[in-house]
N, C-alpha and C positions, 0 to 999 in steps of 0.2 A: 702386345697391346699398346694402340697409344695412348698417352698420358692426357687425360682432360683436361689439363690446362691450355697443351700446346692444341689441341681441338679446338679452343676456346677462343683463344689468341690468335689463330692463324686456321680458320675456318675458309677460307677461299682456297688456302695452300693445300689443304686437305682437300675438299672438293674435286680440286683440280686433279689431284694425284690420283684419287680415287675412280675419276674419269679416264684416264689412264688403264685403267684396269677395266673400264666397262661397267663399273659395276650400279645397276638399273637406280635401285631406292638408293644413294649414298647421299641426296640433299636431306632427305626422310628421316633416315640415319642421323645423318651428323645433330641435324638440327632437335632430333628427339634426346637424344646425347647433353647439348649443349643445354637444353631445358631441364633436363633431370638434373644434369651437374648444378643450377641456378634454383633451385627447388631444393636441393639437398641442403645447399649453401643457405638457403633461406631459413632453413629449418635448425640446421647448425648453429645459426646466431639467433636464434628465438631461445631456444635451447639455453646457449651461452647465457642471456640474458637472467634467465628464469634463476637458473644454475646459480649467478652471482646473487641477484636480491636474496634466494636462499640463504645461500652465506651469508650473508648480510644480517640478515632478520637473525640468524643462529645467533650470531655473536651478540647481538641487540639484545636478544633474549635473555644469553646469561649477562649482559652487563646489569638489567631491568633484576631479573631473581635476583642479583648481590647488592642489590642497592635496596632493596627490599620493596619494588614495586611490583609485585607478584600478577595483578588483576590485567596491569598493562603487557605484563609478558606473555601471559595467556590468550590473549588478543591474537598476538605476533603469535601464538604458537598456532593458531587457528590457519593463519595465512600459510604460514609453514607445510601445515596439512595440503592443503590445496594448491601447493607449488609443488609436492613433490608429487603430489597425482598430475600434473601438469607436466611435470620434467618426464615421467616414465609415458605418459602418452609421446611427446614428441621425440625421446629415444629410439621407440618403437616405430613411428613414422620415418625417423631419421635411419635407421637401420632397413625397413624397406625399401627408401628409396634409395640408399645407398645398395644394395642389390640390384635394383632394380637398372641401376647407373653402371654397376658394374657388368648388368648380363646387354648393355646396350653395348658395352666398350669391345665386348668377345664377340663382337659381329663383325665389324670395322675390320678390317685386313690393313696392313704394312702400306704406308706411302714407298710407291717406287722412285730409285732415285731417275734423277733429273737425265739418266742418259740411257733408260728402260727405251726402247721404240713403242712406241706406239702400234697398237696390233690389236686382232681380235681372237686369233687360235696359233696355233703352233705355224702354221703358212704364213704368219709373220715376222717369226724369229728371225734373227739378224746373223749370219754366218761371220765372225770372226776370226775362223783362225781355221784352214785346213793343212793338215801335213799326212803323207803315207802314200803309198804306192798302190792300187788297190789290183790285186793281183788276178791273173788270168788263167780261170781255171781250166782243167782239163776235160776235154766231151766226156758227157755222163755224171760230172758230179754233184753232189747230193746238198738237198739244207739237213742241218744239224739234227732233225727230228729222224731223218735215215741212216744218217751215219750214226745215233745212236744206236741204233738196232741192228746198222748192219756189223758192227765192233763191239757190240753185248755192254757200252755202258753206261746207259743210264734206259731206265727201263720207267717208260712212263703208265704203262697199263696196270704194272706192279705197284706202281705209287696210287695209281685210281683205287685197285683192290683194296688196298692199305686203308687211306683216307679221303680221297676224293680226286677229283681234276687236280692239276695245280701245286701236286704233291711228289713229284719223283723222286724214285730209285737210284741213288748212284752207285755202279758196280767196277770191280775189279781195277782198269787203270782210269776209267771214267772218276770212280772216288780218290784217287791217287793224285789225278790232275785238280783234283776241287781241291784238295788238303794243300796240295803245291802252290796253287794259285792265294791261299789266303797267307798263307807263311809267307811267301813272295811277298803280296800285298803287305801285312803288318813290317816287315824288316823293312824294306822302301821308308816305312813310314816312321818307324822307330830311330833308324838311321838319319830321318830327316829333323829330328830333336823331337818327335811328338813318345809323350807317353803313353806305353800299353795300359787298359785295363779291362777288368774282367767286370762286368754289367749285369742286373738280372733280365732277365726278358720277360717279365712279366713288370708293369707300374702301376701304380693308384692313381686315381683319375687327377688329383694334385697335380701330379708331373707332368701327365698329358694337356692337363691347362695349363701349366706353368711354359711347354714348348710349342703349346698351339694346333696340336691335333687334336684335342677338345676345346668348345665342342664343334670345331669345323670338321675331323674326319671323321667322326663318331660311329658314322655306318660302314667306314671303311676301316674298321678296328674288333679284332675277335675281342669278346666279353664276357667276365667268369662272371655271373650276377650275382651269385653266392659272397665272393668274396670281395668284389666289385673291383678286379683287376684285368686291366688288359693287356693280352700279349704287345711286345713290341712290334713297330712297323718300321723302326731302322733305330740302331743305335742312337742317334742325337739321342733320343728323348731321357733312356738312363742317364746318360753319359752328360748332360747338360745338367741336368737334375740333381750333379753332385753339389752345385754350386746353387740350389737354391736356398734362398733368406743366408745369404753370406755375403759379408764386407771383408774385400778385398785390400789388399795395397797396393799402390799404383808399382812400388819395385815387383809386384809379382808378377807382372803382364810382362813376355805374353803366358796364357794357358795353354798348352799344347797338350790333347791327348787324341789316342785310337781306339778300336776297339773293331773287335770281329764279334758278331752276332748271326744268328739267323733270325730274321724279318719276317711279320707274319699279315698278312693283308687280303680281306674281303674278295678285292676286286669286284665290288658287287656290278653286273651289264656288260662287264668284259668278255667278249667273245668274237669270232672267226679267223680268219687264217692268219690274220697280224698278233695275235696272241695263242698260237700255236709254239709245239715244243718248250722252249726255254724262254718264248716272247714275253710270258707272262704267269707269273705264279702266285698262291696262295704259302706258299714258305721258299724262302729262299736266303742264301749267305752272300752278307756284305763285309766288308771290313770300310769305317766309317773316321774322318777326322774331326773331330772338335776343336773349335779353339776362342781361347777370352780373352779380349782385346782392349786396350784403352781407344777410344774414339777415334782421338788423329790416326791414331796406325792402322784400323778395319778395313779399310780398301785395301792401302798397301799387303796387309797380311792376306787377302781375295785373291792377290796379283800373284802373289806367291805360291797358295794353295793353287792356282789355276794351274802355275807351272811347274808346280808336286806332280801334279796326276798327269801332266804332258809328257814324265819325265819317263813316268813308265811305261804308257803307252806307245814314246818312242824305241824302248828298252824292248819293250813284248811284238815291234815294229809291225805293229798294228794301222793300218788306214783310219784316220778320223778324222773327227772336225769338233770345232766350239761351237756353239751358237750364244747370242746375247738373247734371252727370252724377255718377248716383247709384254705390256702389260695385261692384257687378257692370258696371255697365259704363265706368269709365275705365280709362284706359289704365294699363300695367302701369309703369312709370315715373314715376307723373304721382300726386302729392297732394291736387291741384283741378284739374278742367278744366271751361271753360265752353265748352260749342259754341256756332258760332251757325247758324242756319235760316233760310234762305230760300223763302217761300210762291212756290211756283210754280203760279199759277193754273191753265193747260191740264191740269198733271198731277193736281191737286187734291191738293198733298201737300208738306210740308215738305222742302228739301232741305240737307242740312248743307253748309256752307260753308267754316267757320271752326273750329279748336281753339285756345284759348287755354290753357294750362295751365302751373304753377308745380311743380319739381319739386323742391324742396326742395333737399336735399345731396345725393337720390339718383344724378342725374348724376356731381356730383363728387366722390362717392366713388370713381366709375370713372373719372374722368378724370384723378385725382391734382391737382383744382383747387382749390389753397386760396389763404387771402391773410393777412397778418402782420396779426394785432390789435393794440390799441392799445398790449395789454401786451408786445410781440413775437412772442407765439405763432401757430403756426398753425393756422388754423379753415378747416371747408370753404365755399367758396363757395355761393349757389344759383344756380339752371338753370332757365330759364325761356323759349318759348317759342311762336307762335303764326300763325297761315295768317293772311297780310294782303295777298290773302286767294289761297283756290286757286280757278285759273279756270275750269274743266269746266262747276262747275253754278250759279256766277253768270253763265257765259253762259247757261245751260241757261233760266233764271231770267230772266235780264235779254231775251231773244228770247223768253219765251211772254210775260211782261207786258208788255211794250214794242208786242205787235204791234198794230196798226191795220189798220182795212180796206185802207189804201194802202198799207202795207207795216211795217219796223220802227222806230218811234220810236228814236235814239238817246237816251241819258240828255243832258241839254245839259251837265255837266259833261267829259263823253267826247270832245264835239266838235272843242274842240281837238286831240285827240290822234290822231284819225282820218279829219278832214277830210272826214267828212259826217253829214248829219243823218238820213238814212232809207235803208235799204237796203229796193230796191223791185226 
């Protein structure tokens, strides 16, 4: 969320950026924003005002009883009545429109930084970075939705039986290579200084506003209305959440943690052959990194994470690429994000894998995350996150170019962790 003053202050800056993104009503926006915040403020110092002469008159009053002018105190006691029916009307207006200020501010999306391209869908993204070989397969072979069936593992008709589209089955070494792939994953991650933890998958709508998928993904989010919790949609959200309404110290930065979850997501309109097999799911496992950052260092630490998750994609010698995501299409939180892509050859089509992205203060503004600067003030922290990595369509990925006539190559890195080398 941005902060209303810097709205305030720097109202073209914002405009601009939010242009950036495309997005239709943002002069509407800003400017309804900017009058509510002037409206609140107005009402604040009415408030204030009232608030004082109360005091005022209090103290007047018992000066007036001890002096023994009784009749004149009672005068002031009249007024008294009538300021504090005064003071609780404008609390009450001043707490509306402070809601009212606050559900304006949860509309507003992340100023992209200054090196976002400019774009209007994903055909804008900016490719930064390719590396991998993308390998040539053999006549006859298969995308991942047959070589599941035709090596018994992962059984997507049993997942529909089960709970719906969206839901598979993992069997026999198909479940061996999932379990392999998140160990993999977390050690990578653990190894690279980030801390494990263990998350709930389930949060209070608190948390979800406090990371920003409420109320923007809200229909894209399962919902227990009983107890008005929602499954998660990727770790960040616990895992951020640890830290909210906490003041940090600047010796703690950085924050570095992980976490393996299974993700739970609507996908509500999602449908045909690009979200086939493993393209697209309603549950699935990521293993995710967080980390909390002092300001100057957020890029820097970006640069980093970018070349965390490059490190194993070169390791799992996998074909990909980065892309810069232009402003129509990052995410509503997020001031840089870099995807990454993985060529999957049988499908003949990039499949994203990876978000990396740095969100500035806009996290912690909703998470009430700051930390004591050097002068003792409090400044906001930044928020920053990234899929290290999510496993659907690196399997997806890793079983169409992996396969051979004889069946599917494991990566030799993986071997260890699954205890075989070809699934045949």
């Amino acid at each position: 969320m941005l902060q209303v003053g810097f709205i305030r202050e720097n109202r073209e800056t914002v405009l601009n950026g939010l242009a950036k993104r495309n997005l239709k009503n943002a002069e509407e926006l800003v400017d309804n924003t900017i009058s509510a915040d002037e409206e609140r403020r107005a009402i604040q110092t009415e408030l204030d005002i009232v608030l004082a002469e109360s005091n005022k008159l209090s103290k007047d009053i018992g000066q007036l009883f001890k002096s023994g002018e009784r009749q004149k105190a009672e005068i002031l006691k009249k007024k008294t009545v009538l300021l504090k029916e005064k003071s609780k009307d404008l609390t009450e207006s001043l707490q509306n429109k402070a809601n009212e200020l606050q559900e304006l501010l949860y509309l507003i999306p992340n100023i992209p930084n200054e090196i976002v391209p400019a774009g209007s869908s994903e055909e804008d993204n900016l490719t930064v970075f390719e590396e991998g070989v993308i390998p040539v397969l053999h006549e006859g072979a298969l995308p991942h939705w047959e070589l599941a069936k035709k090596y018994d593992i992962i059984d997507f008709e049993l997942g529909n039986k089960i709970a719906g589209a969206g839901f598979p089955v993992y069997k026999g070494k198909g479940a061996k290579l999932q379990r392999a792939l998140i160990n993999y994953f977390l050690d990578k991650n653990t190894d690279a200084g980030y801390n494990e933890v263990q998350v709930p998958h389930l949060v209070n709508e608190a948390s979800g506003i406090a990371t920003g998928q409420l109320p923007d993904k809200e229909g894209q989010m399962y919902h227990d209305a009983q107890d008005n919790l929602f499954l998660i949609p990727t770790a960040e959200v616990p895992v951020t959440n640890i830290y909210r309404d906490v003041i940090l110290k600047e010796t703690e930065f950085p924050i570095c943690n992980t976490a393996y979850t299974p993700c739970f997501r609507r996908e509500a309109g999602s449908y045909g052959a690009h979200v086939r097999g493993l393209n697209r799911l309603h549950q699935f496992d990521k293993v995710e990194i967080v980390r909390i950052e002092h300001p100057s260092n957020s890029y820097t630490a970006l640069d980093g994470m970018v070349n965390h998750v490059k490190g194993i994609l070169q390791e799992l010698k996998m074909p990909y690429r980065i892309l810069r995501l232009c402003g129509g299409d990052i995410g509503f939180t997020s001031a840089l994000t870099y995807d990454f892509e993985l060529f999957s050859t049988a499908q003949d089509r990039w499949l994203e894998i990876s978000s990396v992205s740095n969100f500035e203060t806009f996290q912690a503004n909703r998470l009430k995350l700051r930390f004591k600067n050097s002068e003792g003030k409090s400044e906001l922290a930044h928020t920053l996150n990234g899929s290290s990595l999510a496993l659907p369509r690196v399997l997806a990925g890793l079983l169409e170019n992996c396969q051979t006539p004889e069946g599917i190559k494991i990566p030799e890195v993986l071997v260890p962790y699954c205890g075989f080398e070809l699934i045949n």
